[in-house]
Short mmCIF file of the C-alpha atoms (twelve columns), coordinates in Angstrom:
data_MODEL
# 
_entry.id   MODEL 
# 
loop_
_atom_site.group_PDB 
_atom_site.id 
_atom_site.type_symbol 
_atom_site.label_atom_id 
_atom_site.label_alt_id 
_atom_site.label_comp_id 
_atom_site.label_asym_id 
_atom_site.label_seq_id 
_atom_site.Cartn_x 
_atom_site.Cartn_y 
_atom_site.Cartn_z 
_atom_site.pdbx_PDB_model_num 
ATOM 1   C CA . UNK A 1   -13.633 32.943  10.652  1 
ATOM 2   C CA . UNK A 2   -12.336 29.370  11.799  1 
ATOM 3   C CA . UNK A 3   -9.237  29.141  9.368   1 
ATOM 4   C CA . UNK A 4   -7.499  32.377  10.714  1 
ATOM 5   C CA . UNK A 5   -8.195  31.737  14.336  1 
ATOM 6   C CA . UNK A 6   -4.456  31.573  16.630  1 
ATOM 7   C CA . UNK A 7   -3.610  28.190  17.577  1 
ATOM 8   C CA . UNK A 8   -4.774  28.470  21.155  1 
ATOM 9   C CA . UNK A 9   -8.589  29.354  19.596  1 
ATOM 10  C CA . UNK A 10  -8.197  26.026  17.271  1 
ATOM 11  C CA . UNK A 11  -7.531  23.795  19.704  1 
ATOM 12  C CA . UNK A 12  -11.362 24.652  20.514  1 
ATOM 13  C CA . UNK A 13  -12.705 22.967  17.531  1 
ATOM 14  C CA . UNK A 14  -14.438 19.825  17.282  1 
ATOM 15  C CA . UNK A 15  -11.789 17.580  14.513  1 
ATOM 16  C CA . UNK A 16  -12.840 18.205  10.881  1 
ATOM 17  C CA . UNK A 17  -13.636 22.133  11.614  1 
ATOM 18  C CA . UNK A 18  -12.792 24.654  9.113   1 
ATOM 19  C CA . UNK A 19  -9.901  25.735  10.534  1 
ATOM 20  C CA . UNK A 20  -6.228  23.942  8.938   1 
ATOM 21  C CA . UNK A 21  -5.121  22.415  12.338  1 
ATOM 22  C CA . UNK A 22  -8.249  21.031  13.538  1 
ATOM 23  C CA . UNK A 23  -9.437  20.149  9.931   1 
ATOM 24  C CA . UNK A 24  -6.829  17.054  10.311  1 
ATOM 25  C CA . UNK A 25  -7.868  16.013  12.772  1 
ATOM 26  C CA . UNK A 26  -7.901  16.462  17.369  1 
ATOM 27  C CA . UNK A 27  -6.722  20.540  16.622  1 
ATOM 28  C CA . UNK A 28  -4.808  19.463  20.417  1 
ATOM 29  C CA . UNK A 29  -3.024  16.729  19.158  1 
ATOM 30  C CA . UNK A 30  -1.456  19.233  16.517  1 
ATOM 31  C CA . UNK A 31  1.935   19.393  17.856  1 
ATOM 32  C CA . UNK A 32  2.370   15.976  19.146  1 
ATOM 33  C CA . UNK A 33  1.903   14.220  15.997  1 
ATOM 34  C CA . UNK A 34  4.223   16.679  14.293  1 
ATOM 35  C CA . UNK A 35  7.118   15.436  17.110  1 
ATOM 36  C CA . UNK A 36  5.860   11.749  16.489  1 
ATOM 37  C CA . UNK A 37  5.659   11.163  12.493  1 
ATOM 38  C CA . UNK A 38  9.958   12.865  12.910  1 
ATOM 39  C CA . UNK A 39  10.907  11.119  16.100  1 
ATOM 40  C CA . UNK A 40  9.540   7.823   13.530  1 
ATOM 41  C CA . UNK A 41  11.297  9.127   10.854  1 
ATOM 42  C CA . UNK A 42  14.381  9.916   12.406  1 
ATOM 43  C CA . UNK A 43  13.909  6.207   14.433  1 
ATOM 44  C CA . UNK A 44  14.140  4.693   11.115  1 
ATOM 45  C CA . UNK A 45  17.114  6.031   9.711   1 
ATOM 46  C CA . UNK A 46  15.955  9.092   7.814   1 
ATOM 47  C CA . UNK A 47  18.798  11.111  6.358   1 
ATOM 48  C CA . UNK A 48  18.659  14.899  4.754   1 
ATOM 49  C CA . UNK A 49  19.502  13.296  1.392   1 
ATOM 50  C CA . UNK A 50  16.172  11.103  1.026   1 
ATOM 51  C CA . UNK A 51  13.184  11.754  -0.755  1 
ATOM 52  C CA . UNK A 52  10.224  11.669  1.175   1 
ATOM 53  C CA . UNK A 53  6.714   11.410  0.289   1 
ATOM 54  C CA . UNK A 54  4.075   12.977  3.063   1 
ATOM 55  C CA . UNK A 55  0.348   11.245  1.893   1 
ATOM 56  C CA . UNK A 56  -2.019  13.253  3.122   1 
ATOM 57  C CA . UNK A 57  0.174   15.988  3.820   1 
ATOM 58  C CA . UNK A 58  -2.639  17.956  4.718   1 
ATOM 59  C CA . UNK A 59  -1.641  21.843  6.266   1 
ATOM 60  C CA . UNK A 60  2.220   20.607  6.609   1 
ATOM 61  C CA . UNK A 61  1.756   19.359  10.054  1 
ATOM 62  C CA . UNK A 62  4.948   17.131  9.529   1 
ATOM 63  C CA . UNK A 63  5.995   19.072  6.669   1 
ATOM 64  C CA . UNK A 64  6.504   22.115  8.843   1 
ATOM 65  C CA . UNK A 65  9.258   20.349  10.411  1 
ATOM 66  C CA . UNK A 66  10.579  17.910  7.629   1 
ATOM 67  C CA . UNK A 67  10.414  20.609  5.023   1 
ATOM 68  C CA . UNK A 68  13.186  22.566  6.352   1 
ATOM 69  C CA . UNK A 69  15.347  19.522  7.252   1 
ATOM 70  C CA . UNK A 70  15.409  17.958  3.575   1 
ATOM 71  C CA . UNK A 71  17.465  19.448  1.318   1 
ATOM 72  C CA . UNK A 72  15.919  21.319  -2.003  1 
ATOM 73  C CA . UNK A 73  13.535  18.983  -4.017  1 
ATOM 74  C CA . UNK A 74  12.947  16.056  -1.435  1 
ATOM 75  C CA . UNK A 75  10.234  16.972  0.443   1 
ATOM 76  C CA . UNK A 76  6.931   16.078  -1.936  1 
ATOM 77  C CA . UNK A 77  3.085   16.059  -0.579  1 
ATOM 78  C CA . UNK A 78  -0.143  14.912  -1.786  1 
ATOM 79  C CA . UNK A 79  -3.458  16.004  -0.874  1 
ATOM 80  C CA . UNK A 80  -6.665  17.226  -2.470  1 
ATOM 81  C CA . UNK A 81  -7.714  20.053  -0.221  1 
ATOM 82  C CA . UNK A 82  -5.090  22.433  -1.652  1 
ATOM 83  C CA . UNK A 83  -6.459  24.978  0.833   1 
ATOM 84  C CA . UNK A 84  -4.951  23.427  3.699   1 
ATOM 85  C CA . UNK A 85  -1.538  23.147  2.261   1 
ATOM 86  C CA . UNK A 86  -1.891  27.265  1.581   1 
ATOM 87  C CA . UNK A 87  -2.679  27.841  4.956   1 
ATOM 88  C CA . UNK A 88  0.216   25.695  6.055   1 
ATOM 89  C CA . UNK A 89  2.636   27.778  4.283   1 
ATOM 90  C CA . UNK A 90  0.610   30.794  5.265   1 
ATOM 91  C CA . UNK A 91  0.589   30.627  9.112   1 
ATOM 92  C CA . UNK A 92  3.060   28.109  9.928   1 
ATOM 93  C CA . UNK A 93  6.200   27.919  7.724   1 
ATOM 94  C CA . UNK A 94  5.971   31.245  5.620   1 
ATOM 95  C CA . UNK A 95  6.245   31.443  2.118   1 
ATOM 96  C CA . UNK A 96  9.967   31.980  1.801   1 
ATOM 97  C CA . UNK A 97  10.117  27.845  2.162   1 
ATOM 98  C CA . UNK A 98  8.662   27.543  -1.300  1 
ATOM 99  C CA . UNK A 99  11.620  29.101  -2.792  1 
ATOM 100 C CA . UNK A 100 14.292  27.725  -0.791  1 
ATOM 101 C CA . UNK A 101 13.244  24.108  -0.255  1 
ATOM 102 C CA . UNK A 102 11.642  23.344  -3.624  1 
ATOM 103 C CA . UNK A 103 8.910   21.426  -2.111  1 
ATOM 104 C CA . UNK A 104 6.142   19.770  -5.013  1 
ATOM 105 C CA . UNK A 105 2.504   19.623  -4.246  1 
ATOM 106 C CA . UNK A 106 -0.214  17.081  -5.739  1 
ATOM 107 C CA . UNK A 107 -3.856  17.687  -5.436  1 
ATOM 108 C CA . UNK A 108 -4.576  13.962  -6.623  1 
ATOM 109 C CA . UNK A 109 -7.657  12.270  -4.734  1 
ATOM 110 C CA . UNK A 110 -6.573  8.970   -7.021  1 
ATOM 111 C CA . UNK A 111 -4.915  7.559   -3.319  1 
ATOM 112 C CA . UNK A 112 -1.815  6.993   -6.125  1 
ATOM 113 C CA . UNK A 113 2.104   7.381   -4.592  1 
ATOM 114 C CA . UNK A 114 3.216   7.350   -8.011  1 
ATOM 115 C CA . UNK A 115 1.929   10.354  -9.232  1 
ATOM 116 C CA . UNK A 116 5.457   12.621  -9.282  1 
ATOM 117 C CA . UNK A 117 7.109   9.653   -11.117 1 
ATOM 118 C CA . UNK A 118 9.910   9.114   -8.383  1 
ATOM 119 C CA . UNK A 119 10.830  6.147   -6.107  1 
ATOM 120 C CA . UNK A 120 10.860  7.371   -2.234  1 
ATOM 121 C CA . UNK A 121 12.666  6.310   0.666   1 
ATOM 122 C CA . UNK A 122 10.172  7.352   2.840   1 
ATOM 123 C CA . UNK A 123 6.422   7.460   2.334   1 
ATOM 124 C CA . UNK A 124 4.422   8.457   5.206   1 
ATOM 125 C CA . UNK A 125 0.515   7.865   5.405   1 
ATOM 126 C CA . UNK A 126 -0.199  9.228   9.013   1 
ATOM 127 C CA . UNK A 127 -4.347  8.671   9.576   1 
ATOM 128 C CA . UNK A 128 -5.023  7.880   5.896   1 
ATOM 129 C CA . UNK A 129 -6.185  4.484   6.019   1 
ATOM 130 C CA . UNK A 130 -8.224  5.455   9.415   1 
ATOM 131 C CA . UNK A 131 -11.029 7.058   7.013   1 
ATOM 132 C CA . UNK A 132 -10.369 5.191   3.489   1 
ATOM 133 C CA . UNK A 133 -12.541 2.234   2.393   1 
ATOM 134 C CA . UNK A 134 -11.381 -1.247  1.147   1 
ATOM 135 C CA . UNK A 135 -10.259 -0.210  -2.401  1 
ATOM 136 C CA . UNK A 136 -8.696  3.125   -1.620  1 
ATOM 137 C CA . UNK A 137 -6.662  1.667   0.963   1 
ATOM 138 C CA . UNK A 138 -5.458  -1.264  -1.756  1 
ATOM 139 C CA . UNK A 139 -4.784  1.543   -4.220  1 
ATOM 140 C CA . UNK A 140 -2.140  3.360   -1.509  1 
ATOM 141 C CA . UNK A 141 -0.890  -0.110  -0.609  1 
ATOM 142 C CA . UNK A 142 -0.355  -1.558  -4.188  1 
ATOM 143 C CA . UNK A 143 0.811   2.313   -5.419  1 
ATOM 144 C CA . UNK A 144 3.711   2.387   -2.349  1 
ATOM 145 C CA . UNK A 145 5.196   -0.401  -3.929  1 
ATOM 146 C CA . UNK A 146 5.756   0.766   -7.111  1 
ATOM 147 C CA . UNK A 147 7.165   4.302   -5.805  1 
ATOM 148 C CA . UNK A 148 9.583   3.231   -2.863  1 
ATOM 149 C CA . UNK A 149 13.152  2.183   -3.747  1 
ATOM 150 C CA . UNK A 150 13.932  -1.132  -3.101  1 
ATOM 151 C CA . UNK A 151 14.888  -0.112  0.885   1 
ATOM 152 C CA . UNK A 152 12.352  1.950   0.845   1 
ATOM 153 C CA . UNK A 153 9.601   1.705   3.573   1 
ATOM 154 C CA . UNK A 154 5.965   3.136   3.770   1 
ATOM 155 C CA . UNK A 155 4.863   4.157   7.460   1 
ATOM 156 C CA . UNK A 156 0.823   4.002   8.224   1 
ATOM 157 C CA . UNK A 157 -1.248  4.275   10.946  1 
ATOM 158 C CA . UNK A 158 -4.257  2.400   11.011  1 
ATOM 159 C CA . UNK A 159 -7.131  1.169   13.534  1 
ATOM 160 C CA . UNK A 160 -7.067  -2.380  14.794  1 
ATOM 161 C CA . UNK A 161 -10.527 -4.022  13.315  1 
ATOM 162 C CA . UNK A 162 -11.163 -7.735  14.839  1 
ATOM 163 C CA . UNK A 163 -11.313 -10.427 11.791  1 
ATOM 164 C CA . UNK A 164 -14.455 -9.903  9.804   1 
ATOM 165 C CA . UNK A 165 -14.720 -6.454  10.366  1 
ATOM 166 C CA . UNK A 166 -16.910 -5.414  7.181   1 
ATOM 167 C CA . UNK A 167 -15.497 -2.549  5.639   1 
ATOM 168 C CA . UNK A 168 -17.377 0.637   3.809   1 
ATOM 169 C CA . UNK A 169 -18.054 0.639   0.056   1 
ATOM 170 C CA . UNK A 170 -17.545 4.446   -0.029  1 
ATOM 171 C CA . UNK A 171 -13.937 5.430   -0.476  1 
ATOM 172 C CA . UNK A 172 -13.774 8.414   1.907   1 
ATOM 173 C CA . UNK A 173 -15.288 8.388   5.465   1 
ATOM 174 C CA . UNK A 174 -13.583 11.742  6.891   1 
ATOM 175 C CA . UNK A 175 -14.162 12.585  9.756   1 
ATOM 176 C CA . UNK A 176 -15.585 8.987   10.541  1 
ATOM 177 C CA . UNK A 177 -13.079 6.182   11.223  1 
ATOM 178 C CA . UNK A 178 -12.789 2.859   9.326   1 
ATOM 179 C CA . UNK A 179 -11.106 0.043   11.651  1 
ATOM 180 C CA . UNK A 180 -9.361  -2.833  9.417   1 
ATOM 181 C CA . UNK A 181 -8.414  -6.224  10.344  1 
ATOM 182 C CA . UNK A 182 -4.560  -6.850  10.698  1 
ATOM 183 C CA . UNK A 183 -5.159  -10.226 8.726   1 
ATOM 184 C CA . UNK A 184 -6.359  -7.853  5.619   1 
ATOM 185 C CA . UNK A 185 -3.847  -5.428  5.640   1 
ATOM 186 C CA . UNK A 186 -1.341  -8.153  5.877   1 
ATOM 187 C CA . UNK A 187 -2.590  -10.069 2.849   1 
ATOM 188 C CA . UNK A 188 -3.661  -7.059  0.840   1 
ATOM 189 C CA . UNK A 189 0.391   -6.616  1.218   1 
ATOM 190 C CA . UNK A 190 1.229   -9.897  0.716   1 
ATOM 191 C CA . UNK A 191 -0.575  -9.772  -2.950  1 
ATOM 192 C CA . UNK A 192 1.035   -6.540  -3.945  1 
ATOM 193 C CA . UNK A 193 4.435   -8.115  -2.700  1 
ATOM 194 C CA . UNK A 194 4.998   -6.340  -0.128  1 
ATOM 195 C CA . UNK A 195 5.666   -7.660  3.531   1 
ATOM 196 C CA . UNK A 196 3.626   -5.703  6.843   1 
ATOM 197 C CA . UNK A 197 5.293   -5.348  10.012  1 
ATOM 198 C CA . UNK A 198 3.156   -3.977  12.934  1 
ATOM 199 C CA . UNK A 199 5.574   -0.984  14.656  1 
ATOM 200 C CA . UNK A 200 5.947   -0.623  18.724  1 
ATOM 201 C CA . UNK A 201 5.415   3.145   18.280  1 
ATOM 202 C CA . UNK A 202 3.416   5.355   20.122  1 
ATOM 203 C CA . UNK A 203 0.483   6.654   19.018  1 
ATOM 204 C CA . UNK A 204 -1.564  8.786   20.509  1 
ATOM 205 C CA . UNK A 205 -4.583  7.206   18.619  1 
ATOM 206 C CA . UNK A 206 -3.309  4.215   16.303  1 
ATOM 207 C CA . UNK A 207 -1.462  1.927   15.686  1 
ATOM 208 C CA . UNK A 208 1.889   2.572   13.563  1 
ATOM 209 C CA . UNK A 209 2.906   -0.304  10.649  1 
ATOM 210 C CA . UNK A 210 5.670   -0.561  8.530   1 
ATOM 211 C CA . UNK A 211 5.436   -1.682  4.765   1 
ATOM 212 C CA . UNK A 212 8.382   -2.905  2.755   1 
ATOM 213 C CA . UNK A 213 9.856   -4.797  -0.266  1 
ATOM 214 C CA . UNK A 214 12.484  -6.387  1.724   1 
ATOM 215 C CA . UNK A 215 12.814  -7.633  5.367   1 
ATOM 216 C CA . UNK A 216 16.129  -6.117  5.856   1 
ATOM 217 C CA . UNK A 217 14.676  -3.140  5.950   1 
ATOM 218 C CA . UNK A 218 12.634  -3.634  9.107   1 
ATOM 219 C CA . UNK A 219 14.230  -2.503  12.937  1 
ATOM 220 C CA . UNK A 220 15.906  -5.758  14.358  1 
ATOM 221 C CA . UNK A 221 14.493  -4.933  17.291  1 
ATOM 222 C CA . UNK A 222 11.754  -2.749  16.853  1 
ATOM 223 C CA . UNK A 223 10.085  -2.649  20.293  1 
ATOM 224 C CA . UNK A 224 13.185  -0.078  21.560  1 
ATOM 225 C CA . UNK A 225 12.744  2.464   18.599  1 
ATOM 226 C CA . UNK A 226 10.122  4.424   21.370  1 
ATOM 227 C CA . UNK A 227 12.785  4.215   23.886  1 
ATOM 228 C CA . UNK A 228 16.065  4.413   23.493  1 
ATOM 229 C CA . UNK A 229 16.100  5.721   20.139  1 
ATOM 230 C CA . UNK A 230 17.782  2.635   18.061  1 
ATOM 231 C CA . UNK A 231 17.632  3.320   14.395  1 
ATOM 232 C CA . UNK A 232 16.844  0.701   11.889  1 
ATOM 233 C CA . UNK A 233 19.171  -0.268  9.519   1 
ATOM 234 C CA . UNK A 234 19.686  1.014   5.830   1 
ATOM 235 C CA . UNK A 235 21.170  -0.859  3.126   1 
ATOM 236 C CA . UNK A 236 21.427  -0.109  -0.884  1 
ATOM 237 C CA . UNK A 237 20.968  -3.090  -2.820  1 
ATOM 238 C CA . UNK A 238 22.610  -2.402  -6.559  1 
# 
């Protein structure tokens, strides 16, 4: 069957497959994004002590990695296939993780960040807004503000849209992708209070954003995070 085939056999399978690394999305690309979403991470000045919220965590791709790095209770994930979090655990991380990392789980399709009533310093949203329609992508938007800290920062990759793009009424497009206008995004931020910031990251199929409350939060010079590994700076306000 598809979801216990070795990793070599996935990377076979057409995206969207019923197998939990090609289910995500390219089964090939696996790996690399894994590397990418912590090099980002780590880029913008992630520490062991923060809380971190992985939307769409899907089957742990980054989790398998930031999981273990977090200390007990950080690490929290959302997404509505529950299977694909199982297998995670089950063929990448092993179960043991569960009990010594404390790591919570949400099956919530509401496209909500403030479902484990917590602020985050990290929220990642790694091809979620790809396949969402206008008013789930609003929801994560508007929801990220009212769950990160006041430093905190909400990382998305999205695909560039030119202006008038007309965007689906349904509110899940998997495996199809949904392209959005920058100008959108950035007022659909601007309205929630929130200010967008367009990242000079690599990826291997998007485009990486930042999201924030405040501007301090943003890299002063963003275009060398990729390259020489300069970390953005963290402040504590109060």
């Amino acid at each position: 069957m598809p979801r216990h085939l070795s990793p070599e056999e996935a990377e076979e399978l057409k995206p969207g497959s019923d197998n939990y690394r090609a289910y995500v999305g390219p089964p090939r690309r696996f790996g690399l994004l894994t590397l990418s979403q912590m090099s980002l991470l780590a880029a913008l000045g992630l520490e062991e002590s923060d809380y971190v919220l992985d939307f769409g965590c899907g089957s742990l791709r980054l989790g398998r990695s930031l999981i273990p790095f977090l200390r007990e209770g950080r690490y929290f994930g959302v997404d509505p296939n529950l299977w694909l979090i199982d297998d995670g655990f089950k063929y990448e991380t092993g179960e043991d993780l569960k009990t010594l990392k404390s790591p919570q789980f949400s099956g919530s399709d509401a496209f909500d960040c403030t479902v484990f009533d917590r602020e985050f310093d990290f929220i990642m949203a790694q091809s979620i807004i790809t396949h969402a329609g206008a008013d789930n992508t609003r929801k994560l938007i508007e929801s990220a503000g009212r769950a990160m800290r006041r430093d905190g920062i909400l990382m998305l990759s999205y695909l560039k849209g030119e202006a008038g793009t007309p965007l689906p009424e349904e509110p899940w497009t998997y495996p199809f992708n949904v392209p959005y206008p920058e100008s959108w995004l950035q007022q659909t931020c601007t309205d929630a209070g929130l200010i967008w910031h367009e990242l000079d990251w690599h990826h291997a199929g998007a485009t990486w954003a930042a999201v924030v409350r405040d501007e301090r939060r943003l890299p002063l010079d963003d275009h060398k995070l990729g390259y020489r590994g300069v970390a953005a700076p963290r402040w504590r306000a109060g």
